[in-house]
gemmi code that builds the backbone of each chain (N, CA, C; Angstrom):
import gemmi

chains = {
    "A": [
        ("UNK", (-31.727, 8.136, -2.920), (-31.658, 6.967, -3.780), (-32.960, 6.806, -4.568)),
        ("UNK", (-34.222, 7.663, -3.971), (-35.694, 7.538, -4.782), (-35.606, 7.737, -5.946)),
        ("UNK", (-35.055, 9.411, -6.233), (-35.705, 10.058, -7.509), (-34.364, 10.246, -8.375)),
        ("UNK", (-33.284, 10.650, -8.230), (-32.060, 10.702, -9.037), (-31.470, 10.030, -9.221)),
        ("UNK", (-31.888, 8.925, -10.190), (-31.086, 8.047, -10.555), (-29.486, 8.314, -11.115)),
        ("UNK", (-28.153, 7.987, -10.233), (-27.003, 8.630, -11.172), (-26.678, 8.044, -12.349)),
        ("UNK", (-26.577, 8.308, -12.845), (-25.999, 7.417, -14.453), (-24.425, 7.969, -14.663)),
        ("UNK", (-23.583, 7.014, -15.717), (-22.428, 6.951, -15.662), (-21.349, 6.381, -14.694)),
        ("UNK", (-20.269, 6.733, -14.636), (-19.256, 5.803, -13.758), (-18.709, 6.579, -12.785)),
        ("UNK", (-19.092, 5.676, -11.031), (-18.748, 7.009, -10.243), (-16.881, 7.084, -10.508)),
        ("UNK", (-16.822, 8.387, -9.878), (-15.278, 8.656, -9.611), (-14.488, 7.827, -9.197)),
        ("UNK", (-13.471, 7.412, -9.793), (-12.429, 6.552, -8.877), (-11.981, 6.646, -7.534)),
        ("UNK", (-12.324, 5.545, -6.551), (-12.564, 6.002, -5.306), (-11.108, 5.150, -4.747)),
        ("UNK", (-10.151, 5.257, -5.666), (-8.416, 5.007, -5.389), (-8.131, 4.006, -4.103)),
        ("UNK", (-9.239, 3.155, -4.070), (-9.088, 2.167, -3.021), (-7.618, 1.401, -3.348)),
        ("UNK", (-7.548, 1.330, -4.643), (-6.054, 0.330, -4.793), (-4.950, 0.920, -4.094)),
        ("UNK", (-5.192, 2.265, -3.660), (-4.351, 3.284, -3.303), (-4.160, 2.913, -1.387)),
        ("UNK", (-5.328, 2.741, -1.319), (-5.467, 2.434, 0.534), (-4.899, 1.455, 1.161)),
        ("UNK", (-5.453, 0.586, -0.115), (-4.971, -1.418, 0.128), (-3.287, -1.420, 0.181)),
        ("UNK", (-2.916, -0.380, -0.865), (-1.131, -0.139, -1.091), (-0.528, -0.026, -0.007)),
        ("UNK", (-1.686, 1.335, 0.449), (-0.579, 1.981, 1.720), (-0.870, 0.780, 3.047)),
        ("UNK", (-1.673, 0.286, 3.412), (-2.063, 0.008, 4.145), (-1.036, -1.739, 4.172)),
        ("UNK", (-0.776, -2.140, 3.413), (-0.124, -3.685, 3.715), (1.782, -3.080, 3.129)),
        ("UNK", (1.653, -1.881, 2.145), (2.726, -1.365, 2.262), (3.742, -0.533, 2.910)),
        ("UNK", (3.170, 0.972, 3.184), (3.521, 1.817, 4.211), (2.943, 1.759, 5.550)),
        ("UNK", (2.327, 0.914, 5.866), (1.813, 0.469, 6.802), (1.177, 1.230, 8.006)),
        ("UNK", (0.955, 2.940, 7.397), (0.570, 3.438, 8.132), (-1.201, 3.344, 8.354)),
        ("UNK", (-1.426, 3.885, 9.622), (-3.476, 3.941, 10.016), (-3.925, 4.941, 8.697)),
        ("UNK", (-3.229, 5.643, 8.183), (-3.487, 6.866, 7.011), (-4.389, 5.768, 5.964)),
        ("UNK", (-3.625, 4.750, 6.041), (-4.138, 4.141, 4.751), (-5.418, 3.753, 4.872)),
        ("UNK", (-5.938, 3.343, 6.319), (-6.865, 2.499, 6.815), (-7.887, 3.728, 6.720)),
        ("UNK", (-7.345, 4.785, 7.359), (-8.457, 5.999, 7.364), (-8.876, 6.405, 5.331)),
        ("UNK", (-7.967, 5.793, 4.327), (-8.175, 6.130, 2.737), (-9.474, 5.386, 2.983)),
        ("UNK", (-9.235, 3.760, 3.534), (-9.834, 2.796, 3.060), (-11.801, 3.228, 3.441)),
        ("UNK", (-11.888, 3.775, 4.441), (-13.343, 4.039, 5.239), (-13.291, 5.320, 4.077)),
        ("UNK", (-12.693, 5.947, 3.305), (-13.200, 7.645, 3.138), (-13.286, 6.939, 1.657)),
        ("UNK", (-13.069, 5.646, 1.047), (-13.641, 5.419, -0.259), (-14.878, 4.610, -0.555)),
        ("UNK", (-15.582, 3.964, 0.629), (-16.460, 4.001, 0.767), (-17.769, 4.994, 0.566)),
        ("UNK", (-17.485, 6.240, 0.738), (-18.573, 7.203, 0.814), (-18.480, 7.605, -0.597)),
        ("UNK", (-17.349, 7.176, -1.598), (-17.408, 7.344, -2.582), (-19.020, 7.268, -3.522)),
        ("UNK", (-19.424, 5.962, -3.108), (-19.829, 5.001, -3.556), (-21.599, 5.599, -3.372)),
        ("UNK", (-21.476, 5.559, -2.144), (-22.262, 6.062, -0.922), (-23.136, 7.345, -1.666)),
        ("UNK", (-22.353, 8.484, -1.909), (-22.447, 9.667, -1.923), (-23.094, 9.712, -3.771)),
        ("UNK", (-22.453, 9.175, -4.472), (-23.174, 8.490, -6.057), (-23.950, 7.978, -6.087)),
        ("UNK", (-24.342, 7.396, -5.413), (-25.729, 6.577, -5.461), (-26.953, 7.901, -4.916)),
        ("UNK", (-26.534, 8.285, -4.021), (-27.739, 9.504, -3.602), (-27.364, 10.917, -4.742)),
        ("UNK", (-26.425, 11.141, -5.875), (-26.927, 11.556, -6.572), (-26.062, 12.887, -6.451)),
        ("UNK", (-25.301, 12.831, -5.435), (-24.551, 13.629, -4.975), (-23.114, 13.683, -5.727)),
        ("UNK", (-22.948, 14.021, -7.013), (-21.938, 13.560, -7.331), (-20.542, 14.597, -6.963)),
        ("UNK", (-20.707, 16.273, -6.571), (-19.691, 16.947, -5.776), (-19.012, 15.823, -4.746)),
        ("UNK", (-20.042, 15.896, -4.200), (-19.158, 15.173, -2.429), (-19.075, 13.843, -3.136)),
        ("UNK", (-19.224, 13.216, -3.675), (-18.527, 11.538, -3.966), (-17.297, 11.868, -4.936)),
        ("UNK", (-17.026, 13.269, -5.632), (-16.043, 13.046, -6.409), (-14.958, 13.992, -4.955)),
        ("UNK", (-15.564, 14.965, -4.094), (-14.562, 14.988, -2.893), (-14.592, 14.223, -2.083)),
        ("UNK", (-15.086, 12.932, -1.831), (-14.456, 11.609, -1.336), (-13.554, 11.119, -1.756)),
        ("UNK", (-14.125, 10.883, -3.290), (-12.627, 10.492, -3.538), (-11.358, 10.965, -3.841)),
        ("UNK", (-11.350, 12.319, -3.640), (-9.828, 13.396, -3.480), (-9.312, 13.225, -2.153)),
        ("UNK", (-10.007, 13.388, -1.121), (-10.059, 12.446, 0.047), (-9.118, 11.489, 0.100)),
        ("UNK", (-9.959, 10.593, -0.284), (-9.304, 9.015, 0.167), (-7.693, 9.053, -0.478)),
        ("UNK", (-7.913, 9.705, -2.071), (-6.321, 10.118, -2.396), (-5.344, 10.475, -1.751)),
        ("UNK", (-5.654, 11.483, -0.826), (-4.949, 12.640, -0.405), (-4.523, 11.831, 0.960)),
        ("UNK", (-5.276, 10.872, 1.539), (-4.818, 10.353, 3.014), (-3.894, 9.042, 2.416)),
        ("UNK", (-4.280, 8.739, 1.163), (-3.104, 7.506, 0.696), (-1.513, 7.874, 0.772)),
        ("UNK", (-1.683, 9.454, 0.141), (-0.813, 10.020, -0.433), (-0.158, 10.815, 0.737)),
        ("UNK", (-0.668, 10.957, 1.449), (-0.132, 11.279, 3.113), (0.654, 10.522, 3.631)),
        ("UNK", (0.087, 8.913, 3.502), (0.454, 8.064, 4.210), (2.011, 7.546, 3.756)),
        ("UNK", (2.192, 7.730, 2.268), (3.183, 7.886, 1.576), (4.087, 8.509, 1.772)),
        ("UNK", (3.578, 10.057, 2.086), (4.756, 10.878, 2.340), (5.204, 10.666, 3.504)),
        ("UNK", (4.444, 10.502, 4.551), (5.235, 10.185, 5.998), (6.161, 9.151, 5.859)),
        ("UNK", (5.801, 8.258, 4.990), (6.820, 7.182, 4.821), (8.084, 7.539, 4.366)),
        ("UNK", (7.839, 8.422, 3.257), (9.189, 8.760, 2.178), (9.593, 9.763, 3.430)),
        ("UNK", (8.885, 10.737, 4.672), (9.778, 11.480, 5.555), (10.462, 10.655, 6.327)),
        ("UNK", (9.988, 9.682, 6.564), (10.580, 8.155, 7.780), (11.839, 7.876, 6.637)),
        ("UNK", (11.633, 7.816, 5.905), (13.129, 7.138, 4.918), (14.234, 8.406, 4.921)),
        ("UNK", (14.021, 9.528, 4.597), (14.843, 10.372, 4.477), (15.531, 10.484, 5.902)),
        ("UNK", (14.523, 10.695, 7.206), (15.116, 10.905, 8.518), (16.014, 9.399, 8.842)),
        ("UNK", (15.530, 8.424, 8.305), (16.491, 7.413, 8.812), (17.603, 7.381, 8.212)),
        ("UNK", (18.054, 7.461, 6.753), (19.383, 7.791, 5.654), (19.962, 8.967, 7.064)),
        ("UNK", (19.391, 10.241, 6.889), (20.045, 11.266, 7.332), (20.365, 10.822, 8.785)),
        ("UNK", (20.019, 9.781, 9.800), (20.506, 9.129, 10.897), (21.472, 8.313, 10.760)),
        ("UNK", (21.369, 7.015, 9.732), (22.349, 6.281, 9.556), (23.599, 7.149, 9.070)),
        ("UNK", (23.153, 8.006, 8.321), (24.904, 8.690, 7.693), (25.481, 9.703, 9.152)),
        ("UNK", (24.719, 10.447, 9.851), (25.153, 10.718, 11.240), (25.596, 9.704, 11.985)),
        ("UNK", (25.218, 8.558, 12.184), (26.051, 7.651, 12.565), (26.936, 7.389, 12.270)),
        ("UNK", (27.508, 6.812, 11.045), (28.227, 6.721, 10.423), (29.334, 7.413, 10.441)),
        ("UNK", (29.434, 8.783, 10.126), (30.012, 9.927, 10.527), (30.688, 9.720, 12.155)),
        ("UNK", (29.481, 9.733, 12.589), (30.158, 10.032, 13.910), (31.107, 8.702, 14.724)),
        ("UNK", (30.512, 7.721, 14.041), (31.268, 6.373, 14.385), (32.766, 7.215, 13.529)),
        ("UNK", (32.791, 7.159, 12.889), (34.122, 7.573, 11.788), (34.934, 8.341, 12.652)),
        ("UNK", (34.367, 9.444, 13.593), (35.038, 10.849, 13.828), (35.457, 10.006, 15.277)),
        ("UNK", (35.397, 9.432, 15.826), (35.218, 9.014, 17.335), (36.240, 7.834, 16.863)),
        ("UNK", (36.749, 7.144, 15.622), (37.870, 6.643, 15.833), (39.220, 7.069, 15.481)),
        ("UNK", (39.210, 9.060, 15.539), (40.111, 9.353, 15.566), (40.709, 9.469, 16.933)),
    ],
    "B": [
        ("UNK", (-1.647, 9.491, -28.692), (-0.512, 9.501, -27.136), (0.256, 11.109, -27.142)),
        ("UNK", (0.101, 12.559, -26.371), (1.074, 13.478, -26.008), (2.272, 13.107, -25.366)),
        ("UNK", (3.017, 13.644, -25.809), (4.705, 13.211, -25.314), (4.814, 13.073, -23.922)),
        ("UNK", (3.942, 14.165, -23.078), (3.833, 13.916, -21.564), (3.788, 12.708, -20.846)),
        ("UNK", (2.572, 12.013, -21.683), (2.028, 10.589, -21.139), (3.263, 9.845, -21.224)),
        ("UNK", (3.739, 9.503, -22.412), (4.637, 8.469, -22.658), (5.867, 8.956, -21.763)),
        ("UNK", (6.289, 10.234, -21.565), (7.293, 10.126, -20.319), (7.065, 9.607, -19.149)),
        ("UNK", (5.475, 10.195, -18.697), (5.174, 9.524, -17.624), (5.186, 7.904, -17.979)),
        ("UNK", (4.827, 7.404, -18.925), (4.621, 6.064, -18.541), (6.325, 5.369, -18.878)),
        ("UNK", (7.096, 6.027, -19.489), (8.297, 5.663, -18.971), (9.238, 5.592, -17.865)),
        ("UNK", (9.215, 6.790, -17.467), (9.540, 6.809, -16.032), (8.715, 5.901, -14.853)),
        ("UNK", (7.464, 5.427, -14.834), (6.783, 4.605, -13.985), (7.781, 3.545, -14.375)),
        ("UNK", (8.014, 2.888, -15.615), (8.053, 1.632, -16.303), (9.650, 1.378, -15.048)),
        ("UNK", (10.139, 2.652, -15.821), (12.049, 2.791, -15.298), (11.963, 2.414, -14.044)),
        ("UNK", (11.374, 3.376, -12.713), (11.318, 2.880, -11.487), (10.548, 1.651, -11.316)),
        ("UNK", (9.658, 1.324, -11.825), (8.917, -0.312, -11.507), (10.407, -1.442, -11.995)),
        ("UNK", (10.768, -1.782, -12.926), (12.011, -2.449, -13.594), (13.030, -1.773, -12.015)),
        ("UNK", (13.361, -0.830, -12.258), (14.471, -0.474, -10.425), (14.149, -1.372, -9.318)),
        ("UNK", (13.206, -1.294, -9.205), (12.453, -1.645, -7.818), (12.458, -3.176, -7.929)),
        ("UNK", (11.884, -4.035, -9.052), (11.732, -5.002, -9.181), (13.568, -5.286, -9.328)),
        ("UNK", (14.499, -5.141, -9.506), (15.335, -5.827, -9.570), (15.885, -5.570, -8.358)),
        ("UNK", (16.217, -4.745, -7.355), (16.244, -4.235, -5.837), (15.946, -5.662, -5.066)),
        ("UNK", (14.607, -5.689, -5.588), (14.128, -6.380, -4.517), (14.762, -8.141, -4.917)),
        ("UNK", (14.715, -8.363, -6.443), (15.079, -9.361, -6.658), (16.245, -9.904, -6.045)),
        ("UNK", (17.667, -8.983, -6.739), (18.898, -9.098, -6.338), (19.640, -9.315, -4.400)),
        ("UNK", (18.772, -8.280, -3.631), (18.905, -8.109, -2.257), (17.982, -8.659, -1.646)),
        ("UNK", (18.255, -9.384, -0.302), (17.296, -9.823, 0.385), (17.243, -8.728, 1.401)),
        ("UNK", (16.369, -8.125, 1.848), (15.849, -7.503, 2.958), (16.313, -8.145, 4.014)),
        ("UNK", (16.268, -9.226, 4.436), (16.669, -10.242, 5.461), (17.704, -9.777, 5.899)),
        ("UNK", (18.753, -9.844, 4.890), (19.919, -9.769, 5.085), (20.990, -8.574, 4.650)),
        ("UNK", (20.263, -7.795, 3.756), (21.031, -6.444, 3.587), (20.264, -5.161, 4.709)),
        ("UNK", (21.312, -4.591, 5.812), (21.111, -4.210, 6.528), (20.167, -2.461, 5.897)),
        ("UNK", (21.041, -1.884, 4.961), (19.767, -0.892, 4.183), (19.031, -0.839, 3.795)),
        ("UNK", (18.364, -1.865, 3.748), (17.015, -1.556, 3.549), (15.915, -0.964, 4.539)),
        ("UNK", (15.137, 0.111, 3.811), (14.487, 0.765, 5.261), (13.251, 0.107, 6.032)),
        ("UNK", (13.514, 0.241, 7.183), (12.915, -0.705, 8.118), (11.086, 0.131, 8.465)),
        ("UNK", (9.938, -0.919, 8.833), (9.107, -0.170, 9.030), (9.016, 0.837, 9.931)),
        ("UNK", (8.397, 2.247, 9.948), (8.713, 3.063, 11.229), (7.861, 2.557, 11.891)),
        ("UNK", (6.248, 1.919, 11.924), (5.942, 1.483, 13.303), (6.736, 0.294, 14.134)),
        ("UNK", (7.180, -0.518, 13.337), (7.844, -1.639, 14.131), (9.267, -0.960, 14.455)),
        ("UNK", (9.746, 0.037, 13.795), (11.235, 0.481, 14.164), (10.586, 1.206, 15.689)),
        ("UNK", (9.681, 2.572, 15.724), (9.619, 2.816, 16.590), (8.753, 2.105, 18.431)),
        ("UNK", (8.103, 1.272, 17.755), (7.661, 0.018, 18.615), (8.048, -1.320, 19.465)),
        ("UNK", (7.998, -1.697, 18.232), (8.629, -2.880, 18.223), (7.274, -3.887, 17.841)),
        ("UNK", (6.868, -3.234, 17.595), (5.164, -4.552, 17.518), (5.342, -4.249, 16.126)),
        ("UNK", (4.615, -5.178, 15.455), (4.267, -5.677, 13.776), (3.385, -4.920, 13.572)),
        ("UNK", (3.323, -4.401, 12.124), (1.812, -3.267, 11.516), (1.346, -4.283, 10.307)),
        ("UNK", (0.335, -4.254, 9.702), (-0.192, -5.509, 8.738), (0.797, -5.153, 7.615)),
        ("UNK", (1.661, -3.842, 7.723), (2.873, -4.349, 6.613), (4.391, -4.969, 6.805)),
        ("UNK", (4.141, -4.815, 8.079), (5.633, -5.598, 8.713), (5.926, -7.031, 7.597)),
        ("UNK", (7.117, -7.104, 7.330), (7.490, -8.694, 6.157), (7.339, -8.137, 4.294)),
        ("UNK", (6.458, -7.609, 4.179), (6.173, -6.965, 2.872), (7.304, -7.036, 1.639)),
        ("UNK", (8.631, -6.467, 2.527), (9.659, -6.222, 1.348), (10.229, -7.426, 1.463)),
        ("UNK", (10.339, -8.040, 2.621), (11.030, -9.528, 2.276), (10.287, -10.710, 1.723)),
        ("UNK", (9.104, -10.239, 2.030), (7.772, -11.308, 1.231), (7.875, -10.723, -0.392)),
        ("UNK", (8.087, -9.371, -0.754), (8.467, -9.419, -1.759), (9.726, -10.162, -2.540)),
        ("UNK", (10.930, -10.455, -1.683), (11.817, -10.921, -2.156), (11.462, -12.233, -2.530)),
        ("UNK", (10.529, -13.040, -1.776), (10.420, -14.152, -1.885), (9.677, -14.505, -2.686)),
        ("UNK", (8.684, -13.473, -3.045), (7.660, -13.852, -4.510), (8.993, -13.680, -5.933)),
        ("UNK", (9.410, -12.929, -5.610), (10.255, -13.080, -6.867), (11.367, -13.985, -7.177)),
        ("UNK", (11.560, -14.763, -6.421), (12.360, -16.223, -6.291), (11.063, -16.978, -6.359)),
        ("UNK", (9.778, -16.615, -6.822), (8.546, -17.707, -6.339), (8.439, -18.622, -5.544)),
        ("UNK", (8.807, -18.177, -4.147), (9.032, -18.914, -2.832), (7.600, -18.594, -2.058)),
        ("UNK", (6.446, -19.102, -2.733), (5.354, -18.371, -2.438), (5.394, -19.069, -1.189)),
        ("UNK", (5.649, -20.240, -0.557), (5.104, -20.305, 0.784), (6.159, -19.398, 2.110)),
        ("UNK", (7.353, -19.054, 1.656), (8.032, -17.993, 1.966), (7.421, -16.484, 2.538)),
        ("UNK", (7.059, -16.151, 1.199), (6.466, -15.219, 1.103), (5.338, -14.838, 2.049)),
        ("UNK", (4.527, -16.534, 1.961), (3.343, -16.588, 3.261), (3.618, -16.377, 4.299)),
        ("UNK", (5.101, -17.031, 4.841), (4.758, -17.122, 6.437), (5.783, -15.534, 6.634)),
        ("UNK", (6.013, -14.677, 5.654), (6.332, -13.405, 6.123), (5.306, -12.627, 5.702)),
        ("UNK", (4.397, -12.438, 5.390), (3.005, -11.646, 5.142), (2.071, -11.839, 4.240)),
        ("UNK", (1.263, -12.842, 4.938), (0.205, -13.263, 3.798), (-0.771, -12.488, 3.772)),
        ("UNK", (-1.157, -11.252, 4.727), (-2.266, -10.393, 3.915), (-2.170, -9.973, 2.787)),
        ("UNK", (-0.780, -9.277, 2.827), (0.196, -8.619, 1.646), (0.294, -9.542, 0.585)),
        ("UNK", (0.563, -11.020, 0.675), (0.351, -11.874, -0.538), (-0.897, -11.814, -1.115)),
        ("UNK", (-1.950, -12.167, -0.242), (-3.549, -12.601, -0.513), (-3.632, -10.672, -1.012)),
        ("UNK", (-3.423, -9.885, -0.567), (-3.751, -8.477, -1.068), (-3.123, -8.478, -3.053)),
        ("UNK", (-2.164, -8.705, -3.326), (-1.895, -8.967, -4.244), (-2.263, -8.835, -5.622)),
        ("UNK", (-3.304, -9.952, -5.586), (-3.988, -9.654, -6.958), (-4.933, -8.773, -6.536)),
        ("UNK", (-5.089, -8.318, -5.612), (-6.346, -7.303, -5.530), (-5.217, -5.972, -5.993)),
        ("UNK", (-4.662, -5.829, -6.149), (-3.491, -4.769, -5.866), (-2.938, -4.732, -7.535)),
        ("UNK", (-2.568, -6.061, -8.347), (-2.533, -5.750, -9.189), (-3.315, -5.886, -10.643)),
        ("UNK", (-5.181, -6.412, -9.891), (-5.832, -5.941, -10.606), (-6.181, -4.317, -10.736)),
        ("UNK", (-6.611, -3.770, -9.978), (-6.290, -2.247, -9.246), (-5.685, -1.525, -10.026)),
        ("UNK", (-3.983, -1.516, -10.050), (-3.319, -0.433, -10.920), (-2.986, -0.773, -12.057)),
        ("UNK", (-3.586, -2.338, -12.529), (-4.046, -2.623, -14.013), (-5.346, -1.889, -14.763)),
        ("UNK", (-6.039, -1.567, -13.697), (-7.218, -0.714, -14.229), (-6.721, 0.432, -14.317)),
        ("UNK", (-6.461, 1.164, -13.456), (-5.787, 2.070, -13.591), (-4.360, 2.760, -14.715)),
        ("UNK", (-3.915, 1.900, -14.925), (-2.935, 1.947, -15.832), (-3.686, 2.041, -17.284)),
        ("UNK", (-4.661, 0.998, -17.459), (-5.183, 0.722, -18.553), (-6.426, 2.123, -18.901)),
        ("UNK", (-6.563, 2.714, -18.069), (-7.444, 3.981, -18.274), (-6.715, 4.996, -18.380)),
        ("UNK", (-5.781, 5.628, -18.026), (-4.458, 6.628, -17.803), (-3.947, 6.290, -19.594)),
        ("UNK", (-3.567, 5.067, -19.609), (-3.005, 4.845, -21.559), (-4.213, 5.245, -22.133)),
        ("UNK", (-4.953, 4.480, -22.066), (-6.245, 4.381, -23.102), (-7.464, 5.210, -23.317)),
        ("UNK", (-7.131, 6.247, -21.867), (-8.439, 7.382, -21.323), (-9.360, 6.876, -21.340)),
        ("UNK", (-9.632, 5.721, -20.837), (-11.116, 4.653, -20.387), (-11.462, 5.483, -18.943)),
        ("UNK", (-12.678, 4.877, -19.195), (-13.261, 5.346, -17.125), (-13.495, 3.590, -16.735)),
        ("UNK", (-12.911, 2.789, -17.090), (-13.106, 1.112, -16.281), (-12.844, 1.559, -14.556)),
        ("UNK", (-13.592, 0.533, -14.293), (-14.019, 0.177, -12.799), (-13.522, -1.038, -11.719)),
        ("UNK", (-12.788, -0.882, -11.057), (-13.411, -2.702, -10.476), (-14.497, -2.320, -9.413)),
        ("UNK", (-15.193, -3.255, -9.618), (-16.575, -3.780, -9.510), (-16.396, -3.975, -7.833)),
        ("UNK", (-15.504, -5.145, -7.402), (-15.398, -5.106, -5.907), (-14.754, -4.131, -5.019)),
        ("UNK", (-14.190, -2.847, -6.095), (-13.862, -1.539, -4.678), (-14.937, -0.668, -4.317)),
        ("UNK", (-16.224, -1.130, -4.646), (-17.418, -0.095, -4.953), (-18.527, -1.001, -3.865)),
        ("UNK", (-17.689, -2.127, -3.709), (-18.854, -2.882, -2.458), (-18.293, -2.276, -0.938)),
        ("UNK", (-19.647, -1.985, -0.399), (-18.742, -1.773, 0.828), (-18.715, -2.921, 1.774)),
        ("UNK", (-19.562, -3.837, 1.149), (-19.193, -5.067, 1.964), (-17.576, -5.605, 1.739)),
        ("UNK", (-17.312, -5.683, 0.837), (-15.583, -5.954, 0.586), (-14.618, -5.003, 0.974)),
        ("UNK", (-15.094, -3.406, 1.180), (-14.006, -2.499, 1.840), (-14.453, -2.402, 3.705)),
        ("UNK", (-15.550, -2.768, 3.563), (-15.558, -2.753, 5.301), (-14.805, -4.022, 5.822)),
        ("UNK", (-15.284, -5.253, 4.725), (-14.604, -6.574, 5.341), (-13.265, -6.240, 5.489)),
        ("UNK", (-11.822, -5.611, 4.341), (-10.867, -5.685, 4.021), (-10.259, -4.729, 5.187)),
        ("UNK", (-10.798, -3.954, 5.898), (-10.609, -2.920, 6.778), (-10.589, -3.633, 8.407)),
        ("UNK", (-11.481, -4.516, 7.993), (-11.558, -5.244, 9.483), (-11.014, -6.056, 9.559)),
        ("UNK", (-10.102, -6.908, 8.605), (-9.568, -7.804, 8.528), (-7.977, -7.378, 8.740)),
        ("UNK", (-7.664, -5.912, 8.325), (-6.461, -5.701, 8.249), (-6.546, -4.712, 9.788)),
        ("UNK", (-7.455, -4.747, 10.340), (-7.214, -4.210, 11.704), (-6.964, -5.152, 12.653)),
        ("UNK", (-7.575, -6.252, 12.391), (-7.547, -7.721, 13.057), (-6.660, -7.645, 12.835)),
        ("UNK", (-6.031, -8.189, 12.151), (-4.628, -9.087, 11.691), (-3.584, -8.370, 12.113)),
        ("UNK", (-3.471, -6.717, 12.234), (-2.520, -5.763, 13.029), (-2.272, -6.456, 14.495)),
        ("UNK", (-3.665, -6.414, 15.115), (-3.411, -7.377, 17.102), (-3.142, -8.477, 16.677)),
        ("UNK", (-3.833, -8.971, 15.819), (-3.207, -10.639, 15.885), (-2.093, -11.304, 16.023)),
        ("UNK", (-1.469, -10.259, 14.823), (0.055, -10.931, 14.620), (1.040, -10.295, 15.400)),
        ("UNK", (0.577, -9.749, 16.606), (1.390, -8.884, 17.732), (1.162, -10.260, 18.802)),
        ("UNK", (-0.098, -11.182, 18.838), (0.330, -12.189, 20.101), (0.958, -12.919, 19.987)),
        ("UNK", (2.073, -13.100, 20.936), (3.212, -13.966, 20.727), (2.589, -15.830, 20.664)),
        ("UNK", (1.429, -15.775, 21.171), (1.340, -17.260, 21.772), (0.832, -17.867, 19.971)),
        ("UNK", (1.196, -19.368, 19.790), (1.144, -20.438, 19.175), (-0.373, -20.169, 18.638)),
        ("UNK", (-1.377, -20.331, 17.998), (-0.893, -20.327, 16.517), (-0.653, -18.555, 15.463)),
        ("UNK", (-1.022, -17.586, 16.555), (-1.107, -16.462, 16.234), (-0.030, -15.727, 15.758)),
        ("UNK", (0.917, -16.464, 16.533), (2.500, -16.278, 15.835), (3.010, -16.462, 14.450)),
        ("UNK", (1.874, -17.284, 14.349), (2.258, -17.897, 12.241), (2.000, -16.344, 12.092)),
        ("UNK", (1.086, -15.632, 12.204), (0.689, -13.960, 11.482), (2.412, -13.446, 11.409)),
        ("UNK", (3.254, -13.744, 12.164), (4.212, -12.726, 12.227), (5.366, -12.673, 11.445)),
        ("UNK", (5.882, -11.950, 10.727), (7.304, -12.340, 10.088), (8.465, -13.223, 10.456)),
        ("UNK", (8.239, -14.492, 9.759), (9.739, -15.136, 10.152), (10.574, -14.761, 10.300)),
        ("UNK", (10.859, -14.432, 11.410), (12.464, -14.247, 11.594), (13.594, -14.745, 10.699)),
    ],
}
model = gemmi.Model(1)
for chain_id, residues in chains.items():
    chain = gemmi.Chain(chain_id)
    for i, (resn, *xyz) in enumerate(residues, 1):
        res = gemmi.Residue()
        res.name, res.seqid = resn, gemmi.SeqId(i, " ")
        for name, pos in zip(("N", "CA", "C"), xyz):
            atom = gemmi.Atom()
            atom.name, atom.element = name, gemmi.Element(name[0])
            atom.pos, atom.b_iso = gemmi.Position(*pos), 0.0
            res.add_atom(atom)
        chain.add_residue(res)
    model.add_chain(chain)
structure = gemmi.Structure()
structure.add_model(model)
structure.setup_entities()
């Protein structure tokens, strides 16, 4: 933080992305975005701008995790309810 | 504007307009397809998004105290949420690098982290007044 001052705007550290998953998909993924966009911040200020712009691919990538497990939780439950369904159907022959 | 963008920002527009009328038209409450959270499906305990889609239903009838007593982190998260992918949106059209200012404190992402870890146990104790945390039944 002494001698390299960073100038410009750090990387988008996709927190809106964490806050989403986190009160939306409600998975810990989101919570783990929310701590890894912090170092965003962190990592720009010491000048480091590699690792603060892979923080924030990071914090993306665990939002976007947290997402997909969700969209896999939706598909496995459709593909349960219609097995049900089905099988309720076949069982009142 | 390349033709790319404007598809993309049509197609966002198309599914946002979907979604928003989904939620308008159906109550979660009461239409049994709608998909349920997997931690509370596989649990049974509340996650700080448990209520979300039916607290959505209720903001869009502007039943904001509705909305509260089925998930007010998720309410109070809100404008943080749609200042957020207003910035975002508005840099993606416009190829700006804008900022918000409070995702860069870590006093506001450590607070928001501890608050939504709290509020996960909280609204799991059944006893009086901790129970307000939990989705109305």
């Amino acid at each position: 933080m002494e001698n390299n001052n960073p100038t410009g705007t750090p990387p988008d550290n996709n927190l809106v992305w964490a806050i989403l998953c986190t009160v939306l998909c409600c998975l810990p993924l989101g919570i783990v975005a929310i701590i890894k966009s912090t170092k965003v911040k962190e990592l720009w200020a010491l000048g480091d701008q590699e690792g603060a712009m892979k923080a924030a691919s990071d914090a993306k990538k665990y939002s976007i995790w947290g997402a997909a497990i969700g969209g896999i939780f939706v598909v496995l439950y459709i593909i349960f309810v219609v097995v049900l369904g089905v099988a309720g159907g076949m069982s009142g022959f | 504007m390349d033709s790319k963008k404007v598809l993309k920002i049509t197609l966002i527009v198309v599914i946002l307009g979907g979604l928003f009328s989904l939620y308008h038209f159906f109550n979660p409450a009461t239409h049994s397809y709608f998909i349920p959270c997997p931690f509370n499906y596989l649990t049974g305990y509340h996650c700080p998004g448990c209520g979300s889609q039916r607290a959505i239903h209720q903001l869009l009838h502007f039943n904001i105290v509705a909305a509260f007593r089925l998930n007010p982190l998720m309410v109070l998260s809100l404008p943080l949420i749609i200042a957020g992918l207003g910035v975002n949106s508005w840099n993606f059209i416009f190829n700006t690098q804008h900022r918000v200012k409070l995702f860069y404190s870590n006093l506001f992402i450590y607070g928001y982290f501890g608050i939504a870890v709290l509020y996960w146990v909280v609204r799991n104790i059944t006893v009086y007044p901790f129970s307000l945390l939990a989705p109305t039944e």
